[in-house]
VOBA-892357 format. One record per residue: residue number from 1; residue in one letter; x, y negated, z negated of N, C-alpha, C, O in turn. Coordinates in steps of 0.001 Angstrom, whole numbers. Each point is the difference from the previous one (the first is absolute). Example, Ala and Ser with C-alpha at 12.3 -4.5 7.8 and 13.67 -1.06 7.14 Angstrom:
2
1, a, 13190, 5690, -7800, -890, -1190, 0, 900, -1200, 0, 1036, 19, -665
2, s, -1386, -1069, 1385, 820, -1190, -60, -770, -1090, -730, 509, -1108, -169
END
This chain:
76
1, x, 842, 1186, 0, -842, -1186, 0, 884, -1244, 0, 1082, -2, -587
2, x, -1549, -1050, 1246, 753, -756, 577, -506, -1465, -1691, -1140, -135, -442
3, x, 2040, -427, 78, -83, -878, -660, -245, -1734, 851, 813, -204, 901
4, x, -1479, -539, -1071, -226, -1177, 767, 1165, -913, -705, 379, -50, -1170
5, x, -78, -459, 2023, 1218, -1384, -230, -206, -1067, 765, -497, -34, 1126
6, x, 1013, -1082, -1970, -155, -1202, 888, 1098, -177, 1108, 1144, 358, -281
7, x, -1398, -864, 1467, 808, 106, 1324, 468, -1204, -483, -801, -934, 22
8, x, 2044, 710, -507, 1174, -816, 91, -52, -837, 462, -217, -1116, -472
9, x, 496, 1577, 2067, 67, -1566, 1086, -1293, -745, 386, 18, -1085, 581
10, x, -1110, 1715, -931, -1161, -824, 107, -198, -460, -974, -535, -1105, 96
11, x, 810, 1606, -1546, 99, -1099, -1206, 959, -1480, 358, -237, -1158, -346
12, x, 1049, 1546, 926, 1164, -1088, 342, -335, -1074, 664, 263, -1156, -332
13, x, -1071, 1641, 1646, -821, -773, 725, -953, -1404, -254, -142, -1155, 401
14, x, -391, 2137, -1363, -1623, -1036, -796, 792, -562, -1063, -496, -828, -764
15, x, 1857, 1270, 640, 438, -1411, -1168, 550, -818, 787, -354, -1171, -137
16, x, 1026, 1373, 837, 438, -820, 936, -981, -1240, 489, 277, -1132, -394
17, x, -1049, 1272, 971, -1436, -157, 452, -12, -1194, -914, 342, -1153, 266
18, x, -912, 1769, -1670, -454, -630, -1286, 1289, -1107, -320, -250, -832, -872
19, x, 1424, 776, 1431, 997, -809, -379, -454, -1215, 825, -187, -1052, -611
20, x, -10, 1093, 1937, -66, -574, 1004, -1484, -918, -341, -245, -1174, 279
21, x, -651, 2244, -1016, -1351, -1072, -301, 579, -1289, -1460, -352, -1178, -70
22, x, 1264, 1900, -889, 284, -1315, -800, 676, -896, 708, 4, -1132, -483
23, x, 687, 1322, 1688, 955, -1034, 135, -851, -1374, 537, 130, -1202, -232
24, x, -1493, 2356, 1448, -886, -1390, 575, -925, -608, -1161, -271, -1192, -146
25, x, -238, 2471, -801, -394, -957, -1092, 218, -1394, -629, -885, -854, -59
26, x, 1924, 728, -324, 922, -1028, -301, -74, -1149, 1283, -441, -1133, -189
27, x, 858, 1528, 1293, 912, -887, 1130, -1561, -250, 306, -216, -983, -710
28, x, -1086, 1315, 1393, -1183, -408, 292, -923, -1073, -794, -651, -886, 553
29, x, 695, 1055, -1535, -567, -1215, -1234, 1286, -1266, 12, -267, -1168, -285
30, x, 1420, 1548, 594, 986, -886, -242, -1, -1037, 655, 404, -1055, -490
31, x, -999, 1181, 2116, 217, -256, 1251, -1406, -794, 292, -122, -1012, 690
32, x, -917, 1728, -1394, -1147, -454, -270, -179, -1027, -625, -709, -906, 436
33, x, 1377, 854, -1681, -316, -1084, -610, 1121, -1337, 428, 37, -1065, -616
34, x, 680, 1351, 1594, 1173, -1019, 585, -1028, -834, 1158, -279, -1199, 20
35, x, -107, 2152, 799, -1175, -637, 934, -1186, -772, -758, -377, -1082, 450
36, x, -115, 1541, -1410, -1099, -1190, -297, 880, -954, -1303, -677, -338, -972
37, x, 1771, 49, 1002, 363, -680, -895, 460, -1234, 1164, 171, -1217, -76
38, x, -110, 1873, 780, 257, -1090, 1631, -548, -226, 1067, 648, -219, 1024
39, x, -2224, 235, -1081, -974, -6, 934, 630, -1396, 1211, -389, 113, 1162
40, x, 1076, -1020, -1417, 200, -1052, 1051, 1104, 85, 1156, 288, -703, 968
41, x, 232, 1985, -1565, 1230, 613, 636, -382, 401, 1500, -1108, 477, 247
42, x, 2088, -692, 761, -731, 621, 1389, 331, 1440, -87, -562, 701, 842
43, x, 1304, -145, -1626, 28, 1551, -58, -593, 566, -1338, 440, 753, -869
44, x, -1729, -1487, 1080, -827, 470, -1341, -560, 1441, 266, 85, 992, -724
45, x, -848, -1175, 2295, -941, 1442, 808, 971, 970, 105, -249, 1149, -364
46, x, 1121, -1397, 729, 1009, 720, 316, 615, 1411, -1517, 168, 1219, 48
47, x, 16, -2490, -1442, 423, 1082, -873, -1054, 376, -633, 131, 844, -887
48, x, -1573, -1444, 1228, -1028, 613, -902, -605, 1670, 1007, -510, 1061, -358
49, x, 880, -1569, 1523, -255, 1654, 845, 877, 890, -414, -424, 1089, -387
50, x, 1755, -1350, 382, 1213, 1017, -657, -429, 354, -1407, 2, 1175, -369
51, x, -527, -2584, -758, -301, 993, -1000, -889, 818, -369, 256, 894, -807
52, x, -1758, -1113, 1479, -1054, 576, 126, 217, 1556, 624, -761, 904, -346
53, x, 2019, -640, 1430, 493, 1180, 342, 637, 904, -975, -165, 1214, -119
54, x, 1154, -2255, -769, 714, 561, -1006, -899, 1140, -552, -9, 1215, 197
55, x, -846, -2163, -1063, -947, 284, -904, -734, 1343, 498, 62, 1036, -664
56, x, -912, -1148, 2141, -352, 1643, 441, 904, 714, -20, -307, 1124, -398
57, x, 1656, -1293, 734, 958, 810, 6, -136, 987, -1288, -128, 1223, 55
58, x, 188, -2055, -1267, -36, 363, -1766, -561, 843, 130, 408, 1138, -235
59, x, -1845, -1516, 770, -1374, 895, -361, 564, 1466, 714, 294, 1063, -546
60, x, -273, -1384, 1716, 717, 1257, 854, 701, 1139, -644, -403, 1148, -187
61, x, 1452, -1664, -90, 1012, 778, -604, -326, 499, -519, 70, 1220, 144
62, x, -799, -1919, -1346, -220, 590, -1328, -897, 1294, 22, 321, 1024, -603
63, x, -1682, -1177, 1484, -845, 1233, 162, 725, 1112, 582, -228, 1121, -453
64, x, 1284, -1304, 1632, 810, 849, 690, 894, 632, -1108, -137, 1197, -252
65, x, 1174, -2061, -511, 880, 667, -921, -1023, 1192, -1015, 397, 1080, -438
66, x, -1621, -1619, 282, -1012, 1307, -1550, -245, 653, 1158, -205, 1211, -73
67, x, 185, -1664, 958, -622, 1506, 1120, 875, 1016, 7, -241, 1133, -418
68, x, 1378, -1554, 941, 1450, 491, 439, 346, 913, -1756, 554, 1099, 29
69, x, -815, -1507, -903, 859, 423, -1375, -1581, 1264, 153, 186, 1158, 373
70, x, -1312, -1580, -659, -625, 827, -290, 201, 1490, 496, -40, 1032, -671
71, x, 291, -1215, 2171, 124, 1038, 1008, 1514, 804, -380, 321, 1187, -42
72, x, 107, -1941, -101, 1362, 861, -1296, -140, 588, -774, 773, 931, -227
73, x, -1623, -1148, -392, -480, 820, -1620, -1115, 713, 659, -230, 822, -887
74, x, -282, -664, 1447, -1429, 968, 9, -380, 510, 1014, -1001, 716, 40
75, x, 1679, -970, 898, -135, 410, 1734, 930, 1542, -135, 830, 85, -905
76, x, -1025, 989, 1782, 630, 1234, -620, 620, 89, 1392, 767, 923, 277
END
């Protein structure tokens, strides 16, 4: 009988993943709050689209990295 284990490199993956969602965490609100602290700026549209991307990015990751870890632990 075969014992279940977690697959390593797909644990590795979804942390990885999960690293990549704190970093836009941080950098998306950062960027965000730089654009409306400077609405008169002509590259106001410009960094509020980049941070508004950031920010999905976060969301992204983040569901992808618990997906990715889950499927490590419980996927056979």
């Amino acid at each position: 009988m075969e014992t279940k284990r977690t697959n390593k490199d797909l644990l590795v993956k979804g942390i990885q993943n999960m690293g990549i969602c704190v970093v836009l965490m941080f950098l998306g609100p950062t960027m965000l709050h730089l654009a409306f602290s400077n609405p008169d700026k002509p590259t106001y549209i410009l960094v509020l689209i980049i941070a508004i991307v950031l920010c999905l990015g976060a969301i992204f990751f983040l569901f992808r990295g618990i997906y990715i870890i889950m499927q490590s632990l419980f996927k056979n």
